[in-house]
DSSP file (Angstrom, degrees, kcal/mol; ACC not computed):
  #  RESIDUE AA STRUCTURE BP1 BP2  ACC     N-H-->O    O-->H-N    N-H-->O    O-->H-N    TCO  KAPPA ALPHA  PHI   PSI    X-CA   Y-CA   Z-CA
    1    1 A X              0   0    0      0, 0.0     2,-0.3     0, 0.0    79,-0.1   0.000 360.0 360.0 360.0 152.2    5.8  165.5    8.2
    2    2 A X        -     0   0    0      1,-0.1     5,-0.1    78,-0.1     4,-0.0  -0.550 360.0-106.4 -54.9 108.9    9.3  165.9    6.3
    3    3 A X     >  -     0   0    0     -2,-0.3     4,-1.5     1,-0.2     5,-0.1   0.067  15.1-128.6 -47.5 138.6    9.7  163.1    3.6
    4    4 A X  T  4 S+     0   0    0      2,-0.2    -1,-0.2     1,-0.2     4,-0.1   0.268 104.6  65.8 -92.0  49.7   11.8  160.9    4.4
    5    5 A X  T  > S+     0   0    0      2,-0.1     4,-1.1     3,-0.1    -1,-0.2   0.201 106.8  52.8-113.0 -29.1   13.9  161.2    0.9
    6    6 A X  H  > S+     0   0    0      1,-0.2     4,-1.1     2,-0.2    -2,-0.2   0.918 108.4  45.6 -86.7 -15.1   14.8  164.8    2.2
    7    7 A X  H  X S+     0   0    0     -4,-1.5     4,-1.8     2,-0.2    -1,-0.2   0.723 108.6  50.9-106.9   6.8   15.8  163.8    5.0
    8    8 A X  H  > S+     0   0    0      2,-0.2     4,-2.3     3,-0.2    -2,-0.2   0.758 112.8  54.7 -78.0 -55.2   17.9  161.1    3.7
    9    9 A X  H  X S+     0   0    0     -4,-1.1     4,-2.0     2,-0.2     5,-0.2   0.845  98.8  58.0 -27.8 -57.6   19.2  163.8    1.5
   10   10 A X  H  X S+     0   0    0     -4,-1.1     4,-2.6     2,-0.2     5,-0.4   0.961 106.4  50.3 -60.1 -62.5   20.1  166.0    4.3
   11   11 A X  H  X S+     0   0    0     -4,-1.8     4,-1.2     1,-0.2     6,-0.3   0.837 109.0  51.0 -49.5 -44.4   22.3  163.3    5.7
   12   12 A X  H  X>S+     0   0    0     -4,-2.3     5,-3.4     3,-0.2     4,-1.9   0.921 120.9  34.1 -15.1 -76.0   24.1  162.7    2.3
   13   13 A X  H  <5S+     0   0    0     -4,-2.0    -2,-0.2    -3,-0.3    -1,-0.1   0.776 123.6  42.1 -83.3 -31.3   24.9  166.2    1.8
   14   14 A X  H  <5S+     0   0    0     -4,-2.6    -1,-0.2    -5,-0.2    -2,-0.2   0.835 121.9  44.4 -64.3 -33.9   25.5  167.4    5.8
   15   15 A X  H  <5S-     0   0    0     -4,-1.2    -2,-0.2    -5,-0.4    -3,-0.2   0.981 110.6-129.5 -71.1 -64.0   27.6  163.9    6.4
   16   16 A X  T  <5 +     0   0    0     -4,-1.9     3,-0.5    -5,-0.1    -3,-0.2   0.403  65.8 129.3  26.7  60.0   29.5  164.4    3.0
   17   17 A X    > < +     0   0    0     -5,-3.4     3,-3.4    -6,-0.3     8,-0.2   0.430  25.1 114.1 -88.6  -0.7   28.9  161.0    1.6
   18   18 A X  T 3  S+     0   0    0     -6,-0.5    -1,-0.2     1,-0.4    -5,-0.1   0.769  81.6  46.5 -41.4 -50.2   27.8  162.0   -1.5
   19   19 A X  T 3  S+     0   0    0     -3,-0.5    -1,-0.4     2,-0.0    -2,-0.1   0.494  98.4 100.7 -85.1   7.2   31.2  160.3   -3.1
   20   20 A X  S <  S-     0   0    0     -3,-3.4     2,-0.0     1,-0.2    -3,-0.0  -0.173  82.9 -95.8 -69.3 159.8   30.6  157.5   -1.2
   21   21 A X     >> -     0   0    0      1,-0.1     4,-2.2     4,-0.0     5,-0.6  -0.233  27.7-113.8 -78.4 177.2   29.1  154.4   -2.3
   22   22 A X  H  >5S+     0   0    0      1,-0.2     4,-2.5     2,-0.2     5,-0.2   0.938 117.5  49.0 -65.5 -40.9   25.5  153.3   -2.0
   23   23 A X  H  >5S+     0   0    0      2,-0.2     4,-0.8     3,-0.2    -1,-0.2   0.729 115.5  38.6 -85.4  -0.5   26.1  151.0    0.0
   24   24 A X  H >>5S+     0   0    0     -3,-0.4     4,-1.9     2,-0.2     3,-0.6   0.956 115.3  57.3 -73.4 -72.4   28.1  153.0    2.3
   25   25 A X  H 3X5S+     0   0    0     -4,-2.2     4,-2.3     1,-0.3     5,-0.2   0.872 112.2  40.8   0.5 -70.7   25.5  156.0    1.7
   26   26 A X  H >X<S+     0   0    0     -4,-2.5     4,-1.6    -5,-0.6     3,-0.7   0.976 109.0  60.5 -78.5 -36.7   22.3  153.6    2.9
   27   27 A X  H <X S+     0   0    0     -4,-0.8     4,-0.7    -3,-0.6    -1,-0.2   0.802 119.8  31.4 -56.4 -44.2   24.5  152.1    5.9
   28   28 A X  H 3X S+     0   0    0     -4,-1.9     4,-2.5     2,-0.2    -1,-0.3   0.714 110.5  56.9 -34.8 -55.6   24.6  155.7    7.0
   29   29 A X  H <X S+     0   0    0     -4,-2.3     4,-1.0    -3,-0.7    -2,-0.2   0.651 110.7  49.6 -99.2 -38.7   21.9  157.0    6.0
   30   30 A X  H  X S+     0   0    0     -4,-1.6     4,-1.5    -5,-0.2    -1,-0.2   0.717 109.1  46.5 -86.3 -27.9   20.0  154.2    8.2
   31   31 A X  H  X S+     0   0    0     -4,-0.7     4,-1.7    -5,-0.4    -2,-0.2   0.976 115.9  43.6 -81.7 -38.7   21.7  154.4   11.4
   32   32 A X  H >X S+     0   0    0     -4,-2.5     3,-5.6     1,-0.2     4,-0.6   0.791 124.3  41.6 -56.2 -84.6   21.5  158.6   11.7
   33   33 A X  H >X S+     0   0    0     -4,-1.0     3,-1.7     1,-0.3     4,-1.5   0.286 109.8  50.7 -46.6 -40.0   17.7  158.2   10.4
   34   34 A X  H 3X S+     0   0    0     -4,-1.5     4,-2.2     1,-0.2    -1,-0.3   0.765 119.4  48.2 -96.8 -43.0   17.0  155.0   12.7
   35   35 A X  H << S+     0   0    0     -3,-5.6    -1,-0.2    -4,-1.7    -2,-0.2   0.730 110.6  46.8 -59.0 -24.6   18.6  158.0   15.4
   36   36 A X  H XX S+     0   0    0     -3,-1.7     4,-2.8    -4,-0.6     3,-2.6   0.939 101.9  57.9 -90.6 -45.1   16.6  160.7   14.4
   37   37 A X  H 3X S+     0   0    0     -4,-1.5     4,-3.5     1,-0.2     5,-0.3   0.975 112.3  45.9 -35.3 -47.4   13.2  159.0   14.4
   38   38 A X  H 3X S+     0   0    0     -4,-2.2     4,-1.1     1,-0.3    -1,-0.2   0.730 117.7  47.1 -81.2   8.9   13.9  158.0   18.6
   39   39 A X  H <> S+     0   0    0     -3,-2.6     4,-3.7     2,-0.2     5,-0.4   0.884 112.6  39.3 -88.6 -38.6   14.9  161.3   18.9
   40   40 A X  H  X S+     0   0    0     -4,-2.8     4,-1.6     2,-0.2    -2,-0.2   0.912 124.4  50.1 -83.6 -54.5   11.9  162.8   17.0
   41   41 A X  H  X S+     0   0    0     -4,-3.5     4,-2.3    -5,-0.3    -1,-0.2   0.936 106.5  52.0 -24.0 -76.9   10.0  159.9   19.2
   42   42 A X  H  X S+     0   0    0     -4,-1.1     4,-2.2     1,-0.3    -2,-0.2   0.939 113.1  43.1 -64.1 -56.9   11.5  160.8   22.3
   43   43 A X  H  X S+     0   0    0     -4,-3.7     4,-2.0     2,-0.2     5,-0.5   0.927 103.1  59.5 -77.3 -19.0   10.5  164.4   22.0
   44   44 A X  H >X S+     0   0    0     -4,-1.6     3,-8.7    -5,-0.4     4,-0.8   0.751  99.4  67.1 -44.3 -97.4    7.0  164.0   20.8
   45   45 A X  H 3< S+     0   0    0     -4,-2.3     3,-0.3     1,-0.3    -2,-0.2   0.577 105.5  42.3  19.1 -90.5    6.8  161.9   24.5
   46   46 A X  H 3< S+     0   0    0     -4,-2.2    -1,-0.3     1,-0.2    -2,-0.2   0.756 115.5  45.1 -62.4 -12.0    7.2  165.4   26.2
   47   47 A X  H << S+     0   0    0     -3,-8.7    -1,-0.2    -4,-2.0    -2,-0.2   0.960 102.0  78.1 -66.1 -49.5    4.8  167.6   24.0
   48   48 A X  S  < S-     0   0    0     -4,-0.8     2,-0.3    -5,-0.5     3,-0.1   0.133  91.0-108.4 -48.8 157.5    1.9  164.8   24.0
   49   49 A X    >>  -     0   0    0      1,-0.1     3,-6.3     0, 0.0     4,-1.5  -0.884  29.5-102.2 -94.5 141.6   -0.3  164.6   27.3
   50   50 A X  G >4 S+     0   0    0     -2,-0.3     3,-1.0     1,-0.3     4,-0.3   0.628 123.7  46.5  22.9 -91.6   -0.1  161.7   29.9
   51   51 A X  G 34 S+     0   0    0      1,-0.3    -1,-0.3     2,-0.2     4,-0.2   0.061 111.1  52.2 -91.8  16.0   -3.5  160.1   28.3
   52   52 A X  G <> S+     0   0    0     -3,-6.3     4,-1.6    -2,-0.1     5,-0.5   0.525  85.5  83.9 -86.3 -28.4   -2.4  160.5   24.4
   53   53 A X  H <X S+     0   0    0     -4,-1.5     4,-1.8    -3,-1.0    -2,-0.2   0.761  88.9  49.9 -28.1 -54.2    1.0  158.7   24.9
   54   54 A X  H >> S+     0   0    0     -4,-0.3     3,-1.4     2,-0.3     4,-1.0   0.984 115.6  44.2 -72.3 -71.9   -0.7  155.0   24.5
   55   55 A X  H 3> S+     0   0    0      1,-0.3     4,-1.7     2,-0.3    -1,-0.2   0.777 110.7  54.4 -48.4 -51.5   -2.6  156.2   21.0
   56   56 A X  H 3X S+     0   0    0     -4,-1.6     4,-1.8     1,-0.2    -1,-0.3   0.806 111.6  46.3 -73.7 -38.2    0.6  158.0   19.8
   57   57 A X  H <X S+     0   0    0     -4,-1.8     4,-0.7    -3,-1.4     3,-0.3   0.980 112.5  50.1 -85.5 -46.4    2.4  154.4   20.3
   58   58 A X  H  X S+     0   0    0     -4,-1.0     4,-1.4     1,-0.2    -2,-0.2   0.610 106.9  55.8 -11.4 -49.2   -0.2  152.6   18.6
   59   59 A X  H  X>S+     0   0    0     -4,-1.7     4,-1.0    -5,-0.2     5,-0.7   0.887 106.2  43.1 -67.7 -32.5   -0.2  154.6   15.8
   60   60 A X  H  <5S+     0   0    0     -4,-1.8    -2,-0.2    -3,-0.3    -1,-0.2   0.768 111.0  56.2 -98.7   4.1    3.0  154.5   14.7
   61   61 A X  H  <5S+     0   0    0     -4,-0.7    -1,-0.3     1,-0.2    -2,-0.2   0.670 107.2  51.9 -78.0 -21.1    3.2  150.7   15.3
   62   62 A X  H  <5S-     0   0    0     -4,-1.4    -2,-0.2    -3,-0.2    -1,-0.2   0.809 104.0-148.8 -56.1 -40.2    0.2  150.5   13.0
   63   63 A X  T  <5 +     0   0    0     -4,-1.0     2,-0.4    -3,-0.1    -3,-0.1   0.646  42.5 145.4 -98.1  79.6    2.4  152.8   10.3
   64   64 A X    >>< -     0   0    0     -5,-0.7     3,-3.3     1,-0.2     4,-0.9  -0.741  35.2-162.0-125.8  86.8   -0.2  154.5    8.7
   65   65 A X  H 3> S+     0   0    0     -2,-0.4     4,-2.0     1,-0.4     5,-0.2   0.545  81.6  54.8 -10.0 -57.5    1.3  157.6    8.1
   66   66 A X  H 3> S+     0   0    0      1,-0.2     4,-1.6     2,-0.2    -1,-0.4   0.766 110.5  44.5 -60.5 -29.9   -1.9  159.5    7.5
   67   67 A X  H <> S+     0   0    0     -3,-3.3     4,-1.8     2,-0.2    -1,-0.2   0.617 111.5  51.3-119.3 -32.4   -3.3  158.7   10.6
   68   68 A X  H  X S+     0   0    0     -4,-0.9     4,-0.5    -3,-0.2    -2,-0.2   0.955 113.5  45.3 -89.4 -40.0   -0.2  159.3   12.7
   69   69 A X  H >X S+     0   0    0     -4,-2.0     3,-2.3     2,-0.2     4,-1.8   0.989 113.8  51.5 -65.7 -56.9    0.3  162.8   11.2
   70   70 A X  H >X S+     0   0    0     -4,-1.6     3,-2.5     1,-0.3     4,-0.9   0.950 107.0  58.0 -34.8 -65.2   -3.6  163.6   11.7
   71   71 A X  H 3< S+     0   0    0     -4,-1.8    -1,-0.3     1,-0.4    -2,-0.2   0.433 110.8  36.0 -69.3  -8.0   -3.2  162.6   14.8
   72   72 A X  H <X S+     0   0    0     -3,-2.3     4,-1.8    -4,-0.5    -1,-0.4   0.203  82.7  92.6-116.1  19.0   -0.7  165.0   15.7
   73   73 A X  H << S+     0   0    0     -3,-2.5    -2,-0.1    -4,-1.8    -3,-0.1   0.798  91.2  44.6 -74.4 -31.9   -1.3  168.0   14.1
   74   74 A X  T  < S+     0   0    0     -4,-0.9     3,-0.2     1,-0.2    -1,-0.2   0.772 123.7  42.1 -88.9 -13.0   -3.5  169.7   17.1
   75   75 A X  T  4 S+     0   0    0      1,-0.4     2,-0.5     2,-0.1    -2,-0.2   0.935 125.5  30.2-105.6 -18.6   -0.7  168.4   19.5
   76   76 A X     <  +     0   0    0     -4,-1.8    -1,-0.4     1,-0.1     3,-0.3  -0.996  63.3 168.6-105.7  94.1    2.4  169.2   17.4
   77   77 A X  S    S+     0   0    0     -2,-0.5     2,-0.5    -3,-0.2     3,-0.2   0.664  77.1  44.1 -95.3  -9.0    1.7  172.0   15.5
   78   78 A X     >  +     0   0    0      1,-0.1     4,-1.5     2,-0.1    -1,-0.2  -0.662  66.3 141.1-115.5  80.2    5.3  172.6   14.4
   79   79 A X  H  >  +     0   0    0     -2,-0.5     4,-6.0    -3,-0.3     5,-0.1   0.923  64.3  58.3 -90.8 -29.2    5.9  169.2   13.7
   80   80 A X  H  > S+     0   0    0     -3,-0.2     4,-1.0     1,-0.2    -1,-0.2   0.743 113.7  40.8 -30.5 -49.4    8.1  170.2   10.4
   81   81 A X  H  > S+     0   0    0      2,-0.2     4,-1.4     3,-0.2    -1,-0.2   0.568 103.3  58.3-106.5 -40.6   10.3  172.1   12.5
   82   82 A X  H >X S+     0   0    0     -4,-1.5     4,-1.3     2,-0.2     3,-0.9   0.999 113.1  51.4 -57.1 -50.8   10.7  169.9   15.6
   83   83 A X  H 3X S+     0   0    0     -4,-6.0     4,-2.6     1,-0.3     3,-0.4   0.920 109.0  50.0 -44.5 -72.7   12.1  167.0   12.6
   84   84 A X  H 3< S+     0   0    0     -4,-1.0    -1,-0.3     1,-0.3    -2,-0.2   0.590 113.1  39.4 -43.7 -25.3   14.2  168.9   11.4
   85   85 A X  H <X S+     0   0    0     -4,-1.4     4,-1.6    -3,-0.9     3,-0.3   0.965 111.1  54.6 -74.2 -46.9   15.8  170.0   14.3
   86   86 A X  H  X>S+     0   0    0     -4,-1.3     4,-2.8    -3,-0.4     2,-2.8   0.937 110.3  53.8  -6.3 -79.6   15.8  166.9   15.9
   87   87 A X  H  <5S+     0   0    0     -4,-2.6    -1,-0.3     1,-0.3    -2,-0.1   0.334 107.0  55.7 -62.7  24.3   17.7  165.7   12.2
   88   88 A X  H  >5S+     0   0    0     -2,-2.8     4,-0.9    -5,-0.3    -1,-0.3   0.591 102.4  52.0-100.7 -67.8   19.9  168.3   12.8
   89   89 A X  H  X5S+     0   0    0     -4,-1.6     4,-1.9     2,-0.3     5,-0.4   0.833 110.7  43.6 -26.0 -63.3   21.0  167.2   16.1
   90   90 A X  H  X5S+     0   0    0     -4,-2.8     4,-1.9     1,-0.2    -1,-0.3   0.994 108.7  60.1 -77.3 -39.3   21.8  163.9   15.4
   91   91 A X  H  ><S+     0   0    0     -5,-0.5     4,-1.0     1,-0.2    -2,-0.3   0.672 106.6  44.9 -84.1  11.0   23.5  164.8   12.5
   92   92 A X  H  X S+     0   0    0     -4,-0.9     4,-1.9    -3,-0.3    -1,-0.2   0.858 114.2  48.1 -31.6 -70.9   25.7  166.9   14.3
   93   93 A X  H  X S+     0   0    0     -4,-1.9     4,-1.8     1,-0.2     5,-0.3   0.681 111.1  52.1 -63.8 -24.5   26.4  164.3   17.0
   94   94 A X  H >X S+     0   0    0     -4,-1.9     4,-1.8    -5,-0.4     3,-0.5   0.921 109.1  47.2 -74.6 -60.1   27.0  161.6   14.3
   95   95 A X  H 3X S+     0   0    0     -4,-1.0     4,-1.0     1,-0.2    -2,-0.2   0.645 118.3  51.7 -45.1 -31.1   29.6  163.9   12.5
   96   96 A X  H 3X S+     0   0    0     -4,-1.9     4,-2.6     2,-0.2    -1,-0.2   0.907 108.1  45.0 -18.9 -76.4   30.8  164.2   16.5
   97   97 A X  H XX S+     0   0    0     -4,-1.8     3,-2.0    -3,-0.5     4,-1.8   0.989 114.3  48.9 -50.4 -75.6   31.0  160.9   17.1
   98   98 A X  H 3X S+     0   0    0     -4,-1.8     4,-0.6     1,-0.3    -1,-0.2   0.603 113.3  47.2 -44.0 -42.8   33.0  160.2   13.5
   99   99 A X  H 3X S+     0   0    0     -4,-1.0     4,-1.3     1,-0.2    -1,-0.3   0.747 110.0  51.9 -51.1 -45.5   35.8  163.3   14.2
  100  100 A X  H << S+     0   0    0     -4,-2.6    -2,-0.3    -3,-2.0    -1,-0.2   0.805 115.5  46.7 -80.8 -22.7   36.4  161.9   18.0
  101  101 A X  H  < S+     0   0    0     -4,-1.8    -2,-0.2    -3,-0.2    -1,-0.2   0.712 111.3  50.2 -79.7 -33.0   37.0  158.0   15.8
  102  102 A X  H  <        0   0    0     -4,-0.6    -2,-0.2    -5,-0.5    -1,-0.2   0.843 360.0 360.0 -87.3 -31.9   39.1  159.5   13.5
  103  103 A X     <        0   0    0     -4,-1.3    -1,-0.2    -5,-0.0    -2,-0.2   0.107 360.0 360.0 -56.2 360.0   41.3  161.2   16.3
């Protein structure tokens, strides 16, 4: 799965908070990522079958990374590529959101 210092990254640089402060920077940085995970969540849902859904929610309330990624590798085989898109997506829609506030 994508670290999440790269994708903390991505928002920095995509957002363009970079000159921002830190504490601006992590305020950010945790509501898109808080966004992208139920997004990331939410499609996961529709790959998974029916009768893994319960184990997939279990794991990631346990949050043992290894376990959750093992555990999706035969059912997500592009799981790299779903985050990132998914982190695209919201940060698009944040950048949205922030242009329609500013208007």
């Amino acid at each position: 799965m994508i670290n999440q210092d790269d994708i903390r990254q991505q928002v920095v640089d995509k957002i363009g908070i970079k000159s921002a402060s830190l504490a601006v920077q992590e305020a950010v940085v945790s509501q898109v990522g808080e966004n992208i995970m139920t997004r990331v969540v939410t499609a996961i849902h529709g790959i998974l079958p029916e009768e893994k859904r319960a184990e997939f929610e279990t794991l990631i309330g346990a949050g043992d990374v290894d376990a959750l990624n093992a555990f999706l590798k035969p059912h997500v085989p592009n799981l790299d590529i779903l985050v990132q898109q998914e982190a695209e997506k919201e940060i698009a829609a944040y950048k949205e959101e922030v242009a329609k506030q500013s208007t």
